[in-house]
N, CA, C and O atoms as a CHARMM CRD file, in Angstrom:
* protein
*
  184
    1    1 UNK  N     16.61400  16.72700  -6.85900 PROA 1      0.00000
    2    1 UNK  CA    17.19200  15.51000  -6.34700 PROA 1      0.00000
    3    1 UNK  C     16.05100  14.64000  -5.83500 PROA 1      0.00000
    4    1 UNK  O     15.01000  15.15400  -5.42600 PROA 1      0.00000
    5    2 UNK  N     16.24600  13.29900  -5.85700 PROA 2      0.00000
    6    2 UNK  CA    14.57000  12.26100  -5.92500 PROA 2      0.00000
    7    2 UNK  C     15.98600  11.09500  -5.29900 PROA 2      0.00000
    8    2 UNK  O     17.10000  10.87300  -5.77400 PROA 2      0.00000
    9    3 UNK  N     15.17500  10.47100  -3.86100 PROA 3      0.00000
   10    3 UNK  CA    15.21100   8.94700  -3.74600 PROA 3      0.00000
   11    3 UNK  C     15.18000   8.05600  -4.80400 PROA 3      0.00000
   12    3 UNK  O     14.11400   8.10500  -5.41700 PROA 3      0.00000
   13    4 UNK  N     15.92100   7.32400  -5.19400 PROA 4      0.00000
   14    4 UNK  CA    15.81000   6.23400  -6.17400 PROA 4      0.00000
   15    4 UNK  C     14.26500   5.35300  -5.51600 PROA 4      0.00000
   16    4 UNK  O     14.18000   4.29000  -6.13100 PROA 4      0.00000
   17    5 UNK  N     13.49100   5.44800  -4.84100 PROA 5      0.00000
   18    5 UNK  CA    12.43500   4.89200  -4.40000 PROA 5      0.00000
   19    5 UNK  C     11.51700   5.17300  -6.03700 PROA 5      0.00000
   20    5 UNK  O     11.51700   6.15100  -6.78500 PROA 5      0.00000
   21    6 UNK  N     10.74500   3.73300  -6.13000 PROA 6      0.00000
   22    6 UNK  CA     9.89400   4.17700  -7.67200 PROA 6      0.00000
   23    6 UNK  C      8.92300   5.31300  -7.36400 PROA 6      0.00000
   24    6 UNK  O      8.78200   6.28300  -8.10900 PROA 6      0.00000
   25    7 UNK  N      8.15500   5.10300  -6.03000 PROA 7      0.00000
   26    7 UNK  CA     7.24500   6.16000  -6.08700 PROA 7      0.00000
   27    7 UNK  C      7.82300   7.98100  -6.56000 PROA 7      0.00000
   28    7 UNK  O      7.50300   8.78000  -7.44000 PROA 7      0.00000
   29    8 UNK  N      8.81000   7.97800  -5.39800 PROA 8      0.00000
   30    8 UNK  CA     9.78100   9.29300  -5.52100 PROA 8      0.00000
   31    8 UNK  C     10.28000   9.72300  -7.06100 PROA 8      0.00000
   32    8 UNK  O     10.44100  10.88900  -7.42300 PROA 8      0.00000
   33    9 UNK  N     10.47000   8.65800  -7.80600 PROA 9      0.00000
   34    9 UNK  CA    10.83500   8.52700  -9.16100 PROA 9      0.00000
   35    9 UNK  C      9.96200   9.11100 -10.17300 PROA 9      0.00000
   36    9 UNK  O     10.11200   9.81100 -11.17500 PROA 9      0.00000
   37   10 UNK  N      8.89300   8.50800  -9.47600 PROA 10     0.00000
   38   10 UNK  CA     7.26400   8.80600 -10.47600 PROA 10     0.00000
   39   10 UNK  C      7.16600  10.46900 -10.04900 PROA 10     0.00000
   40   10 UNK  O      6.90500  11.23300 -10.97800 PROA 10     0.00000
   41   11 UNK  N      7.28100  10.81000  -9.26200 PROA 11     0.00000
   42   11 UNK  CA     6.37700  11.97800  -8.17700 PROA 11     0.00000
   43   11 UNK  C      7.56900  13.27700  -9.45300 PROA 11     0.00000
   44   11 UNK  O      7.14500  14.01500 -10.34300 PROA 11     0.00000
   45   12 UNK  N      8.67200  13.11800  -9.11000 PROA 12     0.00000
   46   12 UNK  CA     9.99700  13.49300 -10.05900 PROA 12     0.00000
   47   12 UNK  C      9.82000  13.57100 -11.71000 PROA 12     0.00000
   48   12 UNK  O      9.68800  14.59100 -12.38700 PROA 12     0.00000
   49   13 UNK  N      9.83900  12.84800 -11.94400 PROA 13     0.00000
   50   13 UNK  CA     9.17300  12.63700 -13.41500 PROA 13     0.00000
   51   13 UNK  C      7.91800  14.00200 -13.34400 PROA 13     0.00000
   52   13 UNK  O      8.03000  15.09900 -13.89000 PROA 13     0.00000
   53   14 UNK  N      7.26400  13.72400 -12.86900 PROA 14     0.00000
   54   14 UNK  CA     5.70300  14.37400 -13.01600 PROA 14     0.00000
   55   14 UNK  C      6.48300  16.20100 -13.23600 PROA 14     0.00000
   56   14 UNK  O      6.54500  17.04600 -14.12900 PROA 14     0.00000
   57   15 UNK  N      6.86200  16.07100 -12.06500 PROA 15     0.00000
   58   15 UNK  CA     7.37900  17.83200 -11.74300 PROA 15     0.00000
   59   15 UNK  C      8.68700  18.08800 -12.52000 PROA 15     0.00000
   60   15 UNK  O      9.16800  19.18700 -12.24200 PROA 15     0.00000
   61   16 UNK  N      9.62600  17.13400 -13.71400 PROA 16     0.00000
   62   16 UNK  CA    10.61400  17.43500 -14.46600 PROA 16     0.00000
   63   16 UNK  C      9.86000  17.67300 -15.51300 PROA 16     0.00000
   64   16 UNK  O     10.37800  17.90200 -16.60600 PROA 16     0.00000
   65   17 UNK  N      9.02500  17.66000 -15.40300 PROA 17     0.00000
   66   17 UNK  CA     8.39500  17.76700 -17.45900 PROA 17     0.00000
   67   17 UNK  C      7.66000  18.88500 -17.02500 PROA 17     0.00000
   68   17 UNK  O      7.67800  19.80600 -17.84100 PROA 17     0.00000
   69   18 UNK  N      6.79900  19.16700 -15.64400 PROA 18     0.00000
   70   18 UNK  CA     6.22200  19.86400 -15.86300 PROA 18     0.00000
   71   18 UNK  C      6.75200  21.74600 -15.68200 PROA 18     0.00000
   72   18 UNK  O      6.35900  22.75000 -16.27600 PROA 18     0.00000
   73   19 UNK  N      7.64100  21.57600 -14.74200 PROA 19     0.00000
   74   19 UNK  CA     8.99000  22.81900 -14.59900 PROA 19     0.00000
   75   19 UNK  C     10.06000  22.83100 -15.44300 PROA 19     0.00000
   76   19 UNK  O     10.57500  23.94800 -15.50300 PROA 19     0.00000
   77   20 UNK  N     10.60600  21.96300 -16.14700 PROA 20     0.00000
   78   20 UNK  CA    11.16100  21.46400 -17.38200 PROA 20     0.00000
   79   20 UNK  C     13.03800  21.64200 -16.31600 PROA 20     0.00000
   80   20 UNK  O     13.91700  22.49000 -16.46900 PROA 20     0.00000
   81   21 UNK  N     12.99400  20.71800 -15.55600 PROA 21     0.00000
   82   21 UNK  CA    14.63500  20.74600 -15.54100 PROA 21     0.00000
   83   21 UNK  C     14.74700  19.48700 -14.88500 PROA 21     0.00000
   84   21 UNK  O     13.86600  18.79300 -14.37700 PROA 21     0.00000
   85   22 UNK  N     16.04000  19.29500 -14.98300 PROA 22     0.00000
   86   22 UNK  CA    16.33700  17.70300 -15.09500 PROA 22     0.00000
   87   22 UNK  C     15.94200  17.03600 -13.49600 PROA 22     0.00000
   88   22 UNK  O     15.28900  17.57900 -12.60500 PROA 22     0.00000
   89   23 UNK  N     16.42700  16.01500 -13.50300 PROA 23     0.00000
   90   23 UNK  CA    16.38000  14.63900 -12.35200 PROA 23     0.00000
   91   23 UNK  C     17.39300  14.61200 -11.76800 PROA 23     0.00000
   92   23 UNK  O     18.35300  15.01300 -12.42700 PROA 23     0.00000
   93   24 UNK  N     17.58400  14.31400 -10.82500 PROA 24     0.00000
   94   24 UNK  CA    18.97100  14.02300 -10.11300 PROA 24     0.00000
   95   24 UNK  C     18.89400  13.09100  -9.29900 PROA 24     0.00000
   96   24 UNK  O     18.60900  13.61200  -8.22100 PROA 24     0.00000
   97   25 UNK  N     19.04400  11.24700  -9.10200 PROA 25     0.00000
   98   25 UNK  CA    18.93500  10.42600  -8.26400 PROA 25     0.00000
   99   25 UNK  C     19.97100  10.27800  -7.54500 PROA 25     0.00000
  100   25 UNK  O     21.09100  10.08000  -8.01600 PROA 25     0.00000
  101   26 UNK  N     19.73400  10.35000  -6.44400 PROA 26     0.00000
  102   26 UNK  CA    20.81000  10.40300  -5.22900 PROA 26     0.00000
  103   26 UNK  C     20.07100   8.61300  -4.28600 PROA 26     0.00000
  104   26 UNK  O     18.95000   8.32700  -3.86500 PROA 26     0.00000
  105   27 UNK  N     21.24800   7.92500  -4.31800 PROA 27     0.00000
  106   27 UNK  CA    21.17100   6.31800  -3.88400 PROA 27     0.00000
  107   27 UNK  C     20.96800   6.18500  -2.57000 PROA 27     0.00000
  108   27 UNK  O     20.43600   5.34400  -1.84600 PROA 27     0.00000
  109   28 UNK  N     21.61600   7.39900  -2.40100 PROA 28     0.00000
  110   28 UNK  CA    21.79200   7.35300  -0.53100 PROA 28     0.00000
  111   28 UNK  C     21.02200   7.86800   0.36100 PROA 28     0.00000
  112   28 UNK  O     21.40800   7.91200   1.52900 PROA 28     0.00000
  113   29 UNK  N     19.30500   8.54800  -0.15100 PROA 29     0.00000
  114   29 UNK  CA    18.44100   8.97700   0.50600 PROA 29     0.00000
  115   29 UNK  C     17.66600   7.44400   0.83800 PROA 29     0.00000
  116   29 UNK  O     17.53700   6.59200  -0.04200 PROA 29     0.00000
  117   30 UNK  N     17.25800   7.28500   2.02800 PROA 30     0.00000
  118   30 UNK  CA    16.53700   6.55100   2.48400 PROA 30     0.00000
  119   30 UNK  C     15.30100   6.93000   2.88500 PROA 30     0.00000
  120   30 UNK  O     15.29700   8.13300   3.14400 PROA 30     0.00000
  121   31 UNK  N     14.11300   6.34100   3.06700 PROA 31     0.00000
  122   31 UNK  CA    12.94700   6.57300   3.89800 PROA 31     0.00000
  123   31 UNK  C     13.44900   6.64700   5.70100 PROA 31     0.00000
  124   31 UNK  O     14.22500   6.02300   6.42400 PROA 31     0.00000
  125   32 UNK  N     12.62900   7.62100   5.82900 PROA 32     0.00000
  126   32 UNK  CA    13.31900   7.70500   7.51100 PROA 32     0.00000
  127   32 UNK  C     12.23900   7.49300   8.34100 PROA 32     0.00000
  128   32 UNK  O     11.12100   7.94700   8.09900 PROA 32     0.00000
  129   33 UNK  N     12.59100   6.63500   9.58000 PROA 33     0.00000
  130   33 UNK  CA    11.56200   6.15200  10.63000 PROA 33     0.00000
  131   33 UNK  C     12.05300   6.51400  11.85200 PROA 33     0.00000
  132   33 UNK  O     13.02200   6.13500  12.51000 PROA 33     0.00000
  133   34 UNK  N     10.91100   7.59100  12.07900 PROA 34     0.00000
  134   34 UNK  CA    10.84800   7.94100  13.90500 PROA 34     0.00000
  135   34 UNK  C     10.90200   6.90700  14.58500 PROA 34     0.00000
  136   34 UNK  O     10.30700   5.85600  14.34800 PROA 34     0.00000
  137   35 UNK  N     11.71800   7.17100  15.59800 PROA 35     0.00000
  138   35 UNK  CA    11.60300   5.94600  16.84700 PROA 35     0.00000
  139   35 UNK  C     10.07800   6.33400  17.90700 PROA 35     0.00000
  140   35 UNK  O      9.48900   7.41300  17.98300 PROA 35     0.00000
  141   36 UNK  N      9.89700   5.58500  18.31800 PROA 36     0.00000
  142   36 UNK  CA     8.67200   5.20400  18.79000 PROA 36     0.00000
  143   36 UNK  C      7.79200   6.42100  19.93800 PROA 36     0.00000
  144   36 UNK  O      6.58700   6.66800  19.99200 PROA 36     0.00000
  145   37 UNK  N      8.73300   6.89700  20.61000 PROA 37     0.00000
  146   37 UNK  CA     8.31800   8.55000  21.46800 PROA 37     0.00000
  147   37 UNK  C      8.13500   9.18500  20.48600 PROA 37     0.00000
  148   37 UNK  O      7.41900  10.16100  20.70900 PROA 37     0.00000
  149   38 UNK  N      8.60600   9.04200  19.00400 PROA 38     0.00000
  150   38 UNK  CA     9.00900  10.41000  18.02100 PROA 38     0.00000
  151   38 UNK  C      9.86500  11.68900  18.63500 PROA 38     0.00000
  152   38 UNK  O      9.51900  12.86500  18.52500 PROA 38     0.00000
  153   39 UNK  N     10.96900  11.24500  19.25500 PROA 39     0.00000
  154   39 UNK  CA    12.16900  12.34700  19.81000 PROA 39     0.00000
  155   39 UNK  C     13.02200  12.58100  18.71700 PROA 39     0.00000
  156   39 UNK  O     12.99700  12.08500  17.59100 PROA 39     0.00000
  157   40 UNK  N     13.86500  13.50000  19.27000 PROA 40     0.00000
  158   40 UNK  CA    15.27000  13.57200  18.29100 PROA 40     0.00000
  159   40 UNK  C     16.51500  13.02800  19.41100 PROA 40     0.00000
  160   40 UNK  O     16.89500  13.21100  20.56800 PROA 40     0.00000
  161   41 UNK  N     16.80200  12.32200  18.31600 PROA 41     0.00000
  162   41 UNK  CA    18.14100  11.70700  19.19600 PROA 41     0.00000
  163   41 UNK  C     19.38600  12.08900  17.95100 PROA 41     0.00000
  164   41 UNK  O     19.24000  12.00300  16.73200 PROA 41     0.00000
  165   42 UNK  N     20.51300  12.48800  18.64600 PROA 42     0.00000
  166   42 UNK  CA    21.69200  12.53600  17.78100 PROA 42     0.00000
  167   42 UNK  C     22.11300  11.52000  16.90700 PROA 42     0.00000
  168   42 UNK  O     21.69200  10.38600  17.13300 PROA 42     0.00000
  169   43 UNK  N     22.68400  11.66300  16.18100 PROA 43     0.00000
  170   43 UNK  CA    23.23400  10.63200  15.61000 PROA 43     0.00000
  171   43 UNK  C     24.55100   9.76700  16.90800 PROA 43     0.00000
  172   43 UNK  O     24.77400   8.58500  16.64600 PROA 43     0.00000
  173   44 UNK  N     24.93800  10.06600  17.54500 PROA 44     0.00000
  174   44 UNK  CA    25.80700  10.07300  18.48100 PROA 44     0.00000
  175   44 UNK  C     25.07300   8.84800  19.24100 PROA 44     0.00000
  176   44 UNK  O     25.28300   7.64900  19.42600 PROA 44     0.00000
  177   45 UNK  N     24.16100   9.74800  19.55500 PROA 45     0.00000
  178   45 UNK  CA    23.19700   8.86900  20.83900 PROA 45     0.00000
  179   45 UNK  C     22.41000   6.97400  20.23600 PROA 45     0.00000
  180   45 UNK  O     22.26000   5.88500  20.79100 PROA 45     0.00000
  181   46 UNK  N     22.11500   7.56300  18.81800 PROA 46     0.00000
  182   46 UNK  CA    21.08200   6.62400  18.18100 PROA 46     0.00000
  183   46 UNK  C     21.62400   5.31000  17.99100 PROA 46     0.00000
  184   46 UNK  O     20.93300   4.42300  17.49000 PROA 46     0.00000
């Protein structure tokens, strides 16, 4: 499973040809950004 992000796409590609099994793009992975302490906050809290 690969971020539709191009880099993630490319990185995917590389390791499907080279392990030989398919791609799977999932739309709904995002890049994720720590908040600024770098804590964990719940989803609840955030």
């Amino acid at each position: 499973m690969t971020s539709s992000y191009t880099r993630a796409l490319q990185t995917a590609a590389i390791l499907s040809r080279e392990q030989d099994f398919p791609i799977r793009v999932e739309t709904d992975l995002y890049q994720w950004v720590a908040n600024k302490n770098y804590t964990y906050e719940t989803d609840e809290r955030a």
